[in-house]
C-alpha positions in Angstrom: 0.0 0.0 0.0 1.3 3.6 -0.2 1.6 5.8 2.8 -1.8 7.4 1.8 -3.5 4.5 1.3 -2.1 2.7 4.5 -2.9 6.1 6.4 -6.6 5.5 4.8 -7.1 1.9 6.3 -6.1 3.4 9.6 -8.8 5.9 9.5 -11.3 3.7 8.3 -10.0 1.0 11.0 -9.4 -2.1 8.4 -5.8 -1.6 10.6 -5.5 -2.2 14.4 -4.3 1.4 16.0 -0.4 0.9 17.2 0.0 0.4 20.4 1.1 4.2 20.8 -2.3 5.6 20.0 -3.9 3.3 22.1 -1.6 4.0 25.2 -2.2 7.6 24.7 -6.3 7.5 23.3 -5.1 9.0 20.1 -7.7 8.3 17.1 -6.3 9.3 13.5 -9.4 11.1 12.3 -8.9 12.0 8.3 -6.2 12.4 6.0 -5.6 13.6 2.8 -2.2 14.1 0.4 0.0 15.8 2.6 -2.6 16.0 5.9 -3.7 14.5 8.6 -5.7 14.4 11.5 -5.7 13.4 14.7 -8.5 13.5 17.8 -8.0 12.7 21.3 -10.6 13.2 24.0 -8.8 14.7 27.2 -9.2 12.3 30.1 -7.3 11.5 34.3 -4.7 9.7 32.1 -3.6 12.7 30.4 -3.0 15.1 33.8 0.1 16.2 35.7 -0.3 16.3 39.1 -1.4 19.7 38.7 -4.8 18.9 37.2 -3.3 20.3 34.1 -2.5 18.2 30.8 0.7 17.2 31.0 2.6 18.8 28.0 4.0 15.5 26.3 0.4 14.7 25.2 0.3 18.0 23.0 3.4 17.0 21.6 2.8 13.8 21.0 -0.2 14.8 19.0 1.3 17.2 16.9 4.2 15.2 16.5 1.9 12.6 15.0 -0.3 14.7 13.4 3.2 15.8 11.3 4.8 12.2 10.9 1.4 11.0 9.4 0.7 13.9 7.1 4.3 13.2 5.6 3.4 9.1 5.8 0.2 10.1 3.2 2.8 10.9 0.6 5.9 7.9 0.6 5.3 5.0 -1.3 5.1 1.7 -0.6 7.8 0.3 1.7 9.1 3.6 2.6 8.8 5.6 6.4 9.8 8.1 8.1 11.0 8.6 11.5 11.0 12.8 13.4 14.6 14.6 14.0 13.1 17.7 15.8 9.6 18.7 16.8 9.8 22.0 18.5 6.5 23.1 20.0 4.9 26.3 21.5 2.0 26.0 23.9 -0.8 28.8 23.6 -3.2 27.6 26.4 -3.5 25.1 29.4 -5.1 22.1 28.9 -7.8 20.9 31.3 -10.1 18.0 32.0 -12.8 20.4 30.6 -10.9 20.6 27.3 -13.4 17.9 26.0 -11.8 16.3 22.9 -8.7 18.1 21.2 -7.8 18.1 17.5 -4.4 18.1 16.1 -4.0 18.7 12.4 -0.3 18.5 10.4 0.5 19.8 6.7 3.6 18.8 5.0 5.5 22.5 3.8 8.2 20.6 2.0 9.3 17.2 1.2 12.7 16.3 -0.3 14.6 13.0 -1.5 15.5 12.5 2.4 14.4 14.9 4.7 11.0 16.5 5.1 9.1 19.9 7.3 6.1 20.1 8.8 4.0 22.1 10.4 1.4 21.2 13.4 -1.4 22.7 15.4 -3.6 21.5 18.3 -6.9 22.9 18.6 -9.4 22.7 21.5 -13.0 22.0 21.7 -13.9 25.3 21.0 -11.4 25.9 17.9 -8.9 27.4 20.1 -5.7 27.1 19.3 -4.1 25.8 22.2 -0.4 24.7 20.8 1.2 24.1 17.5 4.9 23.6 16.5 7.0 22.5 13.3 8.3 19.1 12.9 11.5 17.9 11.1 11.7 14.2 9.5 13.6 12.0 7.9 12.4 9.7 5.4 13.3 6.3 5.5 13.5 3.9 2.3 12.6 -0.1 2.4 10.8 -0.1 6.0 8.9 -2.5 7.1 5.7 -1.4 8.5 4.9 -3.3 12.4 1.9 -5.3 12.9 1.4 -4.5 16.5 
């Protein structure tokens, strides 16, 4: 399959989740050439001990959110794997954040190395982080079942 296709069966859940997005109650939610989508409905599991969300769970998101958008366009057999993320938090996340949206658009994609850009929206359409992700694109990978 090619990374858009395989990114498709994953939305339309004809592939088990990996274990990541299952750990973390992650659901990839739409994708398109170049996009995609995740959702993830803010629960106990996600808070500091500050009743806050703890931040790795925004960057996880848009980290995904990036790596897939960059998956819907490799073809068969090849990945990826992130260098950098770097993100920039914009609001706290709460319990009362309800579910969260995190959307990633490739900016450019070379032979090797790729950019991307990320941003996590809440409920409401706020934007409550986003950040730019760095990847590298790795030829003849096998993909996991897990």
């Amino acid at each position: 399959m090619s990374g858009l296709e395989l990114m498709q069966a994953l939305v339309e859940q004809r592939l088990r989740s990996p274990p990541m997005a299952e750990t973390m109650g992650f659901a990839l939610t739409a994708v398109s050439e170049g996009e995609a989508e995740f959702q993830c409905k803010i629960t106990r599991r996600h808070l500091n001990p500050f009743g806050t969300v703890h931040g790795g769970v925004a960057l996880a998101l848009l980290d995904s959110a990036a790596g897939c958008a960059l998956h819907t366009l490799l073809l068969p057999g090849v990945g990826y794997a992130s260098i950098e993320t770097k993100v920039n938090y914009t609001a706290p996340l709460t319990l009362e954040s309800g579910t969260v949206r995190a959307v990633g658009r490739i900016l450019s994609k070379g032979k090797t190395i790729a950019t991307a850009e990320a941003k996590l929206y809440g409920e409401d359409d706020q934007l409550v982080a986003h950040g730019s992700s760095t990847l590298m694109i790795l030829p003849k990978i096998k993909w996991a079942d897990c």
